[in-house]
VOKEDREN-155096 format. One record per residue (C-alpha): residue number from 1; x, y, z. Coordinates in Angstrom, 2 decimals, padded with zeros to 5 digits. Each point is the difference from the previous one (the first is absolute). Layout:
N
   num        xx        yy        zz
   NUM         X         Y         Z
...
//
This chain:
222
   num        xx        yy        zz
     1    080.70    144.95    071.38
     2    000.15    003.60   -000.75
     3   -001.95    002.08   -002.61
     4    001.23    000.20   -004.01
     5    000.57    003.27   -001.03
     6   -002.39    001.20   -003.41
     7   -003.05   -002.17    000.91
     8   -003.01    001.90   -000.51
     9   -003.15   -001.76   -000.35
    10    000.81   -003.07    002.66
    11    001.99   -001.07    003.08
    12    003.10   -001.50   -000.88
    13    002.58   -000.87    002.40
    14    003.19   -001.80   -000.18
    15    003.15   -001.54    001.91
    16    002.62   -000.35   -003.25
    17   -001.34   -004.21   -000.44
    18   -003.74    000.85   -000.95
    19   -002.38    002.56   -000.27
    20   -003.53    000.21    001.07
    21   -003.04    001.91   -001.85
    22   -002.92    000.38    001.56
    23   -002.58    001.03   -002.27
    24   -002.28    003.02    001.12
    25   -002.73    002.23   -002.05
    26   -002.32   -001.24   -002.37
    27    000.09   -003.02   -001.67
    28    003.03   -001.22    001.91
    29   -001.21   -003.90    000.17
    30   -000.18    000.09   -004.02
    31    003.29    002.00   -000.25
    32    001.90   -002.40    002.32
    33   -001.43   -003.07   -001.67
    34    001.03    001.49   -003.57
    35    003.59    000.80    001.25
    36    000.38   -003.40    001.24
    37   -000.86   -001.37   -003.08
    38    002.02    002.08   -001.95
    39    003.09   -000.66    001.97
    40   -000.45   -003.91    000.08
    41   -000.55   -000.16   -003.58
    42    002.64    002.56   -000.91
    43    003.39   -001.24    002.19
    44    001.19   -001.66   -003.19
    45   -000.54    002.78   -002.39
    46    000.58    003.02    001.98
    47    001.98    001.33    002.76
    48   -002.48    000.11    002.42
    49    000.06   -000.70    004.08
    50   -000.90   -003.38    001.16
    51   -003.37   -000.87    002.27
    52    001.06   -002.04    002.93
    53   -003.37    000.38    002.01
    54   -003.28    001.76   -001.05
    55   -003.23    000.25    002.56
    56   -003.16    002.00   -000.87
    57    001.43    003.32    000.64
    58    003.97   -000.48   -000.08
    59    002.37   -001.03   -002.98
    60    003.38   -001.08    001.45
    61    002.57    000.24   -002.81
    62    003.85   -000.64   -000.05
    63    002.10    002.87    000.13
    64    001.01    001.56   -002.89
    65    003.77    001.56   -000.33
    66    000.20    003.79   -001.56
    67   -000.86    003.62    000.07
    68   -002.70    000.88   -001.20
    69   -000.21    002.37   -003.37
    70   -000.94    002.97    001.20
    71    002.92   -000.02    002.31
    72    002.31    000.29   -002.72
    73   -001.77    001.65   -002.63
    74    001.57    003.46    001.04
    75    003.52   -001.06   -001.01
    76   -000.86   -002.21   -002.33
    77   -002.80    000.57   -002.25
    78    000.63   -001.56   -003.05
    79    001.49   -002.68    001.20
    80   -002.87   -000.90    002.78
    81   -003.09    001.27   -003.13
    82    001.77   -002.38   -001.93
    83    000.23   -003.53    002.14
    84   -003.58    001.59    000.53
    85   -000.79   -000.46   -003.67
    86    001.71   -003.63   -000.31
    87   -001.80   -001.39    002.47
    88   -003.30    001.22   -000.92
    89    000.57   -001.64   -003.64
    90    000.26   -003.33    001.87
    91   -003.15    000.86    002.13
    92   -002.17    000.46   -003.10
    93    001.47   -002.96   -001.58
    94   -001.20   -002.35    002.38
    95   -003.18   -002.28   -000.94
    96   -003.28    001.65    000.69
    97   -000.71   -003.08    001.14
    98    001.73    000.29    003.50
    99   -002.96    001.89    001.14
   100   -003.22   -001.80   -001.22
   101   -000.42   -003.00   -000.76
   102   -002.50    000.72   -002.99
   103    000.96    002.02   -003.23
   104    000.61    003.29   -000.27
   105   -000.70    003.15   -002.28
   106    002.38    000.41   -002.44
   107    002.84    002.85    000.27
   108   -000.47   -000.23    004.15
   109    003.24   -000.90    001.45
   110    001.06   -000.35    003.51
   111   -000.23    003.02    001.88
   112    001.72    000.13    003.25
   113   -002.44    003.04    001.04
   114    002.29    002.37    001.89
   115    003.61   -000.21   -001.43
   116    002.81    002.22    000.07
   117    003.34    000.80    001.64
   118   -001.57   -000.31    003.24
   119   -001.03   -003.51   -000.18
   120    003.61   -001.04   -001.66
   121    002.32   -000.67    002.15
   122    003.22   -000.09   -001.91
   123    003.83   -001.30    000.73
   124    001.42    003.78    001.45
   125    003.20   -001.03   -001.59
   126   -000.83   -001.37   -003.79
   127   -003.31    001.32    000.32
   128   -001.18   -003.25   -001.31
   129   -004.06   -000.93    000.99
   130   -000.04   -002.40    003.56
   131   -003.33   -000.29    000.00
   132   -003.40    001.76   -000.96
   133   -002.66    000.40    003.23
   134   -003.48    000.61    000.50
   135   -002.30   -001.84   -002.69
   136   -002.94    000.56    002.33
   137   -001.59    002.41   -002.96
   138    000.71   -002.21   -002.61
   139   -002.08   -000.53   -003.06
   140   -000.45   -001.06   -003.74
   141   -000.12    003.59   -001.85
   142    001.82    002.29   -002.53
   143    003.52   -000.01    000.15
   144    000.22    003.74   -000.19
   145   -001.52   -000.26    003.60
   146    002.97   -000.86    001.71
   147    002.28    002.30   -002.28
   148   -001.62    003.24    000.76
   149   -000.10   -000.58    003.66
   150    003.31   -000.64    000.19
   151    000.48    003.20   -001.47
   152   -002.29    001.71    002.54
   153    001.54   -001.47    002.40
   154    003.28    002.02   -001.34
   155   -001.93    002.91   -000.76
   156   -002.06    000.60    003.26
   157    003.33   -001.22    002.35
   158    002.82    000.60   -001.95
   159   -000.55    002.87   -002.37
   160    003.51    000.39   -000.22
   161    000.26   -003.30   -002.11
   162   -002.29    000.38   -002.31
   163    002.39    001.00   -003.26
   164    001.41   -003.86    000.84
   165   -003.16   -001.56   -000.83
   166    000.82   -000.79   -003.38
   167    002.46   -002.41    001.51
   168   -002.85   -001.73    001.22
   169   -002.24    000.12   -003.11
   170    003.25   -001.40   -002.09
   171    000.64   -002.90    002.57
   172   -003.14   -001.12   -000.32
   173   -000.06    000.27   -004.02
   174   -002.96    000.06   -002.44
   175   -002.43    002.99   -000.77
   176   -000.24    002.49    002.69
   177   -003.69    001.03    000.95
   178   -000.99    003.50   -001.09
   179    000.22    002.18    002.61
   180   -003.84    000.82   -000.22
   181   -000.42   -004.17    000.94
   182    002.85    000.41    002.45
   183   -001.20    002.92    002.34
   184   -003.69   -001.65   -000.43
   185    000.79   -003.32    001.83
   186    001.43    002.42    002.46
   187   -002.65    001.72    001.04
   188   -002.43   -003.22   -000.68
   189    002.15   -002.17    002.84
   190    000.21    003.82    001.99
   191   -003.96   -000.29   -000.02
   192    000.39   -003.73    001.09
   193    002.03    000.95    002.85
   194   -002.09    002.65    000.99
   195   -003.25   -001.91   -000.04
   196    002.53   -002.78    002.23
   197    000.18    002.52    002.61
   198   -003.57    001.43   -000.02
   199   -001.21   -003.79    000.64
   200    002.45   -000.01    002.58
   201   -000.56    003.53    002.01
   202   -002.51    002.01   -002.17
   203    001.26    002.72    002.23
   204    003.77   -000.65    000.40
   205    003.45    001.82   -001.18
   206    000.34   -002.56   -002.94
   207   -003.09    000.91   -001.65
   208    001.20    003.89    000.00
   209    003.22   -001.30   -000.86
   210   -000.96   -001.62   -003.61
   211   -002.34    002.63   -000.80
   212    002.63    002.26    000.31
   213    002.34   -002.34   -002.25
   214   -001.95   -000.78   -002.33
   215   -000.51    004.34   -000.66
   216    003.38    000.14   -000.22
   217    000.47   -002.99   -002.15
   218   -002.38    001.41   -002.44
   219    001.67    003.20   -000.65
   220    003.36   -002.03   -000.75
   221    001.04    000.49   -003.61
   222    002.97   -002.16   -001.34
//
């Protein structure tokens, strides 16, 4: 088992047949429990990696073949923004329902939480989606949550690709949020983040680290 490049928040190790995450920080017995659920109730809707053994602190999960987004997204950006945008229409499709088993406020869709071209991983040749990882943040919410992260995400890492967002926005079709709504739910999960770290290490690098993005994000105009 060695470690898997572009994980942040957790260990995750693999060998090319599974993967294991081992869930660390706050809240990682709830996160682990919701990603499990997710991906067990999702392997017939989604593209999503398998669980083949779960403990208390450890998913186990099939590997998944691909490159992640962000790998590509230099040389490709519309292309990559775009399978981006498809599959995030299918995420917000899915029934509310796969996440409680009561009813839910109306307009709240399926929110996977933290999504982007960084937890894509994508055929390098067709670019087509393999798979879509790391649920562990998922939640029932406002659709426009997931659509301005991803375009943080692009913003923040890959300023370079931002004038190929509209790929993204016209893959995954309908009304595009203002960009007043847009750059709010960024700094509103920013905040989220930054209160995730302070719970973590009041005192650590990550807290300085989001206070410092979420200035920057705020003086972002579109």
């Amino acid at each position: 088992m060695r470690p898997l490049k572009h994980g942040y928040t957790n260990s995750t190790l693999g060998d090319g047949a599974v993967v294991e995450k081992t869930y660390e920080g706050p809240d990682a017995d709830l996160r682990l429990r919701r990603e499990h659920t997710l991906l067990t109730r999702l392997q017939d809707q989604l593209p999503v990696p398998p669980v083949r053994a779960a403990t208390t602190a450890t998913l186990t999960l099939g590997f998944m073949a691909g490159v992640p987004g962000q790998e590509l997204l230099e040389a490709q950006p519309a292309a990559v923004l775009a399978s981006c945008g498809e599959l995030l229409r299918r995420i917000h499709m899915v029934a509310p329902d796969v996440l409680t088993a009561g009813g839910h406020e109306a307009g709240k869709a399926l929110v996977h939480g933290d999504f982007g071209p960084n937890n894509v991983l994508l055929n390098p040749d067709s670019l087509e989606v393999t798979a879509i990882v790391d649920w562990e943040f998922a939640h029932l919410g406002a659709p426009v949550e997931d659509l301005a992260w991803c375009e943080w995400i692009v913003r923040m890492h890959h300023p370079g690709c931002v004038h190929a967002l509209d790929h993204f926005f016209r893959a995954y079709g309908g009304q595009v949020p203002t960009w007043a709504d847009r750059r709010a739910a960024m700094l509103a999960r920013c905040e989220q983040l930054r209160q995730f770290c302070h719970r973590w290490d009041a005192n650590g690098p990550g807290m300085r680290q989001w206070q410092e993005r979420i200035a920057m994000t705020a003086s972002w105009s579109e």
